[in-house]
C-alpha positions in Angstrom: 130.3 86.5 94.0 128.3 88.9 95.7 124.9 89.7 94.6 122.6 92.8 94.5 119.7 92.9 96.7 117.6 96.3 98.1 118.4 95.9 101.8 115.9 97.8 104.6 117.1 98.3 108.7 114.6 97.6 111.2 116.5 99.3 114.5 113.8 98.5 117.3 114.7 98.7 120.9 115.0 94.8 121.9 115.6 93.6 118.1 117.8 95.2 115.1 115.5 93.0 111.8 118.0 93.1 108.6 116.1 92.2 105.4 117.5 91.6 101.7 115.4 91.2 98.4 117.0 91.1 95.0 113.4 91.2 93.6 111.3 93.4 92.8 107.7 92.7 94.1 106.8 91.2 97.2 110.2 92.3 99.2 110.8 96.1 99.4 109.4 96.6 95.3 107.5 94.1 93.1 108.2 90.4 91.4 109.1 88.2 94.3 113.0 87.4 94.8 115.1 85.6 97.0 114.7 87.1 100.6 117.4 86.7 103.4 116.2 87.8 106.7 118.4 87.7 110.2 117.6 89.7 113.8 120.3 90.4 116.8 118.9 92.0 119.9 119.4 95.2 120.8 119.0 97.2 123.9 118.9 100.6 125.8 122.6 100.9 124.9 123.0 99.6 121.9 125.7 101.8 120.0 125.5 102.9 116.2 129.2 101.0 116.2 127.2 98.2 117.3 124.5 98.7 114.4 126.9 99.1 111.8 128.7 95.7 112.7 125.9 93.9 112.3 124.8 95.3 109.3 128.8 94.7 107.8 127.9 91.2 109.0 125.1 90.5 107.9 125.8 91.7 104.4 129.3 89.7 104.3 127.2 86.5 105.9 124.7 86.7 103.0 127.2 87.9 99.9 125.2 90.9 99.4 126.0 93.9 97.9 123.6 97.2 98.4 121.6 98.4 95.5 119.8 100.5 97.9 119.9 100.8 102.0 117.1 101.7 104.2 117.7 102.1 108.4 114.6 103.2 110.1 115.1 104.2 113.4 113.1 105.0 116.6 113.4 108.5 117.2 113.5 112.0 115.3 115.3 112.4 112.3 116.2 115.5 110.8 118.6 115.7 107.7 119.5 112.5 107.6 120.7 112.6 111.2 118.7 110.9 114.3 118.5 114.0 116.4 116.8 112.2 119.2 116.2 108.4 120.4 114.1 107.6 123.8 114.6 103.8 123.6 117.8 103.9 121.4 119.8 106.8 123.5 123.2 106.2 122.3 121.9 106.7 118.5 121.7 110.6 118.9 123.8 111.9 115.9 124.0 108.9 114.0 123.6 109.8 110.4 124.2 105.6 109.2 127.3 103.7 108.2 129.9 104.6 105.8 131.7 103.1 103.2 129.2 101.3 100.7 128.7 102.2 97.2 124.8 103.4 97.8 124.2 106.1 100.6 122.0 105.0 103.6 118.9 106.9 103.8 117.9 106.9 107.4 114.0 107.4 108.5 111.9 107.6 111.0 110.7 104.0 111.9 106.7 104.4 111.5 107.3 106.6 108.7 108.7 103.7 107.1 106.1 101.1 108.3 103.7 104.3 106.6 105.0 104.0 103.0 105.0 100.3 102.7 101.4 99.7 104.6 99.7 102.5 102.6 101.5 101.7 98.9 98.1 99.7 98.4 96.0 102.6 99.2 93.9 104.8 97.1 95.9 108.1 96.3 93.9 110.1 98.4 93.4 108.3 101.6 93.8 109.7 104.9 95.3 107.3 107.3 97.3 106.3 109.9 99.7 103.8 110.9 100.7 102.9 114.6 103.1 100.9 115.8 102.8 99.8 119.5 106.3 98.6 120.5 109.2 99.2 123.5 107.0 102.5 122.8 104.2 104.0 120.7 104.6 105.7 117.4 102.4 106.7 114.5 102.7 108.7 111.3 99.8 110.3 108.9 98.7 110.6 104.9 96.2 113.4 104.3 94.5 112.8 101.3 97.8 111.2 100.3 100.4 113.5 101.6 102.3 113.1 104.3 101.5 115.2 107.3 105.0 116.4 108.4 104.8 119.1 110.8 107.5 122.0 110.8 110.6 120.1 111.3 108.9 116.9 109.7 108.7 115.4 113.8 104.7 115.1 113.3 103.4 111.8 114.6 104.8 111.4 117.9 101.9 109.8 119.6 103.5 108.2 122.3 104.7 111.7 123.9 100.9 112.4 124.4 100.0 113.8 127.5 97.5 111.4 129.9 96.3 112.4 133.5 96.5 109.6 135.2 95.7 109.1 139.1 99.4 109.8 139.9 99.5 112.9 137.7 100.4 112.9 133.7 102.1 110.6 131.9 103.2 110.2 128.4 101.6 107.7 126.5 104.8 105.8 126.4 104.9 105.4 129.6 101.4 104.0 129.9 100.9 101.5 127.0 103.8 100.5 125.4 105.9 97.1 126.1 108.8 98.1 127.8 105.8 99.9 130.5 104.0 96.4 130.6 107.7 95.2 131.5 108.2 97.8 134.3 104.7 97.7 135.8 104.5 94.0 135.9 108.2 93.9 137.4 109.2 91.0 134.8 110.2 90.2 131.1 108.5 90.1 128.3 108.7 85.9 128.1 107.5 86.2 131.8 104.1 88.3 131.4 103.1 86.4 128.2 103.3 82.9 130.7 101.7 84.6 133.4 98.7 86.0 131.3 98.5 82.2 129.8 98.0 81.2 133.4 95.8 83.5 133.8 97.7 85.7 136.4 95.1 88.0 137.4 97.4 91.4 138.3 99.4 90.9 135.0 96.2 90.6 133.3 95.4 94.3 135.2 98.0 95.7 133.7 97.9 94.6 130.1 94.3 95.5 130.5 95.3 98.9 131.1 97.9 99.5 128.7 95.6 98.4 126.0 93.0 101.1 127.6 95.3 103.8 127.4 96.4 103.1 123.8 92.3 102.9 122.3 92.6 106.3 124.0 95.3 107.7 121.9 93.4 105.6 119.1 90.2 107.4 119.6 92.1 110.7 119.7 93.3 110.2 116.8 90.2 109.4 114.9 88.7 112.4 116.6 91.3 114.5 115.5 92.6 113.2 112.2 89.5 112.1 110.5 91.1 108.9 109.2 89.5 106.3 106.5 91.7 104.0 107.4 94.2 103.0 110.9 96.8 100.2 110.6 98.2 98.8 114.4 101.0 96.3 114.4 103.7 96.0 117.2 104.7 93.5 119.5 103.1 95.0 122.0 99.2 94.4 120.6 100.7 90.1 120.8 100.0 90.3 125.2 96.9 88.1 125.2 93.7 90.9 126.2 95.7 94.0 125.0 94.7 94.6 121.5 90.9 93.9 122.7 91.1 96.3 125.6 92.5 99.0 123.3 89.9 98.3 120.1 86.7 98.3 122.5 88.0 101.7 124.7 88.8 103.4 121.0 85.5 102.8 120.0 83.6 104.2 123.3 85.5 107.3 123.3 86.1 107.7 119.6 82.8 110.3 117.7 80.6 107.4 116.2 80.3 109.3 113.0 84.1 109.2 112.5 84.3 105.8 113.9 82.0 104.6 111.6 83.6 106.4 108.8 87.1 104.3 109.8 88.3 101.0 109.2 90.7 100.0 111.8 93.0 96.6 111.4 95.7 95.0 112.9 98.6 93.9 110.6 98.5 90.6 110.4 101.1 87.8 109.2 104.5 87.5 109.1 105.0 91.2 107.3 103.8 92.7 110.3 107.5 91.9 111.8 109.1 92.9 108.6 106.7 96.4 107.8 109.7 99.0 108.9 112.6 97.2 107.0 110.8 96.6 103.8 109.2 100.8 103.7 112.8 101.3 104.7 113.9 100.0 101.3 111.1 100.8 99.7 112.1 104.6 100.2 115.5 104.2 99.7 115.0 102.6 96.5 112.5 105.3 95.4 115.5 107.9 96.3 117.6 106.3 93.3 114.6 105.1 90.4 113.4 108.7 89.9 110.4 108.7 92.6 112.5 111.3 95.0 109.6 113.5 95.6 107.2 110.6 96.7 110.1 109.5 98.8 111.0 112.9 100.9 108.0 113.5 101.9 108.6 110.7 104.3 112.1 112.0 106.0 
């Protein structure tokens, strides 16, 4: 017998996270069920046929049957299609798998890591989550809305411009993981060893991703006028990063509005499972009557 369970889609660009809860409290909305959790890697060409197997999968694995299905995605997303994915490529015009009884609702990644790490929020906050991964993303509340931008695209952080001694570069390409990767010349398992042994040219260039990110983090302070910021990512677990980046936002963030700002790391094991459970957490709002709260997040 199959049982019903809000399911949310994590597609990263080294990890695909699936999560079910059939409760309703501490998994994607309220009293705390039974949880079932499973990853597969992913990678640059990773193909939405590919995504949709192991979704069928891992529903069939567990017995579960969708009362509601969230896929957040890295990239744009524009009427229920992904329009663009840098890490995810091959997911350009992917609007989610077929066949199931609910409809998928697909979303932005950080927009869904927005909705589930603000829910505890005042209603009027201004904040800001950021997730530092393969690459950087971010996405905004202002005074509890949504900040959306004309085609709903705003928060793309990791396409900001940065001169650099070799000319501009996005943020991207700077400070997130799979640049770490690049400008170390080895994998992720590999850096984190090396910056244990204290390598000190892998230590140079964690040191300067995590510069460059406090830099977008002080521009956005500057800019957004935040009460609160909320980092998680993969990226901010290379030993000196997350230091680097919380020191250099603070020198070239305005005091007053630093001062005015609480800025956190997610912490725990949610921190891995923020995207999938906002994911659900929207697509569940979409079919219990809260669609207005939800769309203002696709």
């Amino acid at each position: 017998m199959r049982r019903a369970a809000a399911v949310g889609i994590d597609v990263g660009g080294t990890k695909l996270l699936m999560l079910a809860d059939d409760g309703d409290g501490q998994g994607p909305g309220g009293s705390a069920g039974v949880e079932v959790v499973q990853r597969v890697e992913t990678g640059p060409l990773t193909t939405p046929a590919e995504v949709e197997a192991a979704i069928a999968a891992f529903l069939t694995q567990f017995g579960i049957e969708p009362t509601a299905l969230g896929i957040a995605v890295p990239g744009l997303v524009e009427n229920g299609r992904v329009v663009v994915s840098d890490v995810l490529p091959q997911l350009a015009g992917w609007g989610g798998p077929e066949g199931y009884r609910v409809s998928p609702l697909l979303v932005n990644d950080i927009r869904g890591a927005l909705a589930q790490e603000t829910a505890s929020l005042p209603r009027s906050a201004t904040a800001a989550v950021v997730v530092c991964g393969t690459a950087v993303g971010s996405a905004y509340l202002a005074e509890g809305r949504v900040i959306r931008g004309a085609r709903g695209w705003a928060g793309e952080i990791g396409s900001l411009p940065m001169a650099t001694p070799g000319g501009v570069s996005r943020l991207d390409e700077l400070a997130g993981g799979a640049a770490i990767v690049r400008a170390a010349g080895m994998s992720p398992e590999s850096v984190h060893a090396a910056l244990a042994d204290g390598d000190r040219q892998v230590r140079t260039v964690v040191r300067a991703a995590g510069e460059a990110f406090g830099l977008a983090l002080a521009s956005l302070i500057n800019v957004l006028n935040p009460d609160t910021v909320r980092v998680a990512g993969g990226t901010l677990g290379y030993h000196g990063y997350w230091d680097a980046a919380l020191t250099t936002a603070q020198v070239h963030a305005l005091p007053e509005l630093w001062s005015a700002c609480t800025v956190a790391r997610i912490e725990g094991r949610e921190r891995d499972r923020l995207v999938a459970r906002g994911a659900a957490r929207l697509a569940m709002a979409m079919g219990d009557g809260r669609q207005e709260w939800a769309r203002q997040y696709l």
